[in-house]
N, C-alpha and C positions, 0 to 999 in steps of 0.2 A: 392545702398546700398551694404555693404561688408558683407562676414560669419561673424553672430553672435553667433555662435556655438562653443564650444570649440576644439580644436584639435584631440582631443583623450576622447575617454570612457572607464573609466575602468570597466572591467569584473568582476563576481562576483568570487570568487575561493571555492565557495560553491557547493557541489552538489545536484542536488536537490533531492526530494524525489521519482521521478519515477524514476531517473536515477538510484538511488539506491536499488527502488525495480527492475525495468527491469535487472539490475546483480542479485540479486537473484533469481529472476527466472529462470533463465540458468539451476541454480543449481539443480531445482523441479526434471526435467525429469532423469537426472542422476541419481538422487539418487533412482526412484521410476520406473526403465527398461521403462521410457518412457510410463507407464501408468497414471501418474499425469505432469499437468503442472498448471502454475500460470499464469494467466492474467490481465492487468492492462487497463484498460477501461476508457476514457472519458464522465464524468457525466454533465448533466446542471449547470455551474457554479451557476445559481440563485435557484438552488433546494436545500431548506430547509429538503427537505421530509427526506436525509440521515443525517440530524444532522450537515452536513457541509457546509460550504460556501469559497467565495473564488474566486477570479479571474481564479483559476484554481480546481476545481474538478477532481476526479478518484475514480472509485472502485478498489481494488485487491481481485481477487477470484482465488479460486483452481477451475481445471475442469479435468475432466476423458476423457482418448483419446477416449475409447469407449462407452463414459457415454455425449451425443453429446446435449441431452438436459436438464443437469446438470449441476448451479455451484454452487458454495458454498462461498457469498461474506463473506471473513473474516474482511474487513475493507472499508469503503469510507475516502479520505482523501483529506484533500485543503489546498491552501494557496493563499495568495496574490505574486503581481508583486513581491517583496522583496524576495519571497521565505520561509525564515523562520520569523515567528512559518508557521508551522503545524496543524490545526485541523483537527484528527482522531477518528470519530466515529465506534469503532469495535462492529460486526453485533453480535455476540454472547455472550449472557451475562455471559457465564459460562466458557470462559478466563478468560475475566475482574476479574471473580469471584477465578478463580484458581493463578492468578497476582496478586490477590489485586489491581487491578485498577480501577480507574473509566473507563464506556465504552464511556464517551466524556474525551479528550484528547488533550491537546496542548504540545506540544515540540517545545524550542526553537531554537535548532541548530540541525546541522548534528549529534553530537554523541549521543545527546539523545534519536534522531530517530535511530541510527544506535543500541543504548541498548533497546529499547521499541521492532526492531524489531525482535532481538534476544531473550527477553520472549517470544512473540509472536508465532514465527518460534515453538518454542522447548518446549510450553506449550503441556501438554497430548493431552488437549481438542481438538486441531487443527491435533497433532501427529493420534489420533482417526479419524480424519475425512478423511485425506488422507491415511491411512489403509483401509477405506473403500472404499474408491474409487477406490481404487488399488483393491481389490475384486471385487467388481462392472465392472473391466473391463477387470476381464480375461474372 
């Protein structure tokens, strides 16, 4: 029997959603002398408990370099093999609340996530929480 497979596969020219938090991230420690940074974490795909689901799960939490058993999950987010949508459950109801959002959340392409994570990023409520951490770890 000969290949029954096609030649070629095409790639998706999407990127995904950790790829696009993992570059923000970079950004944490700069801006905050390397007393804050951001981590993205691998969750139980089959765990309901964060609101998400998904062939792929992830938490994103802020952590203090001197604050070691400290984080602060800002969101759990998944998706399927496809990639896009998105569902984002954010941990804190009092974004959601300062966004006008719901704290469950589907997005279906990259720039919706890429504007969801810029309220995110630059809401008080989160601006507050890495102020404090940043105190916490001088």
């Amino acid at each position: 029997m000969g290949n029954l497979w096609p030649e070629g596969f095409e790639k998706t020219k999407h990127r995904t959603a950790k790829e696009i938090l993992e570059e923000q991230a970079q950004y944490l420690p700069k801006l905050t002398g390397d007393l804050v940074y951001a981590s993205i974490e691998n969750e139980p795909s089959f765990s309901i408990l964060y609101g998400v689901t998904g062939d792929f799960v992830f938490s994103f939490s802020i952590k203090g370099k001197f604050v070691p058993n400290y984080k602060y999950v800002v969101f759990y987010f998944g998706h399927d093999v496809e990639i896009y949508p998105v569902r984002i459950t954010l941990q804190d109801e009092r974004i959601s609340q300062e966004l006008k959002i719901e704290q469950k959340l589907k997005v279906n392409n990259e720039d919706e996530f890429i504007k969801l994570l810029e309220g995110i990023f630059r809401s008080k409520r989160l601006g507050y929480i890495i102020g404090s951490i940043m105190t916490l770890s001088k």
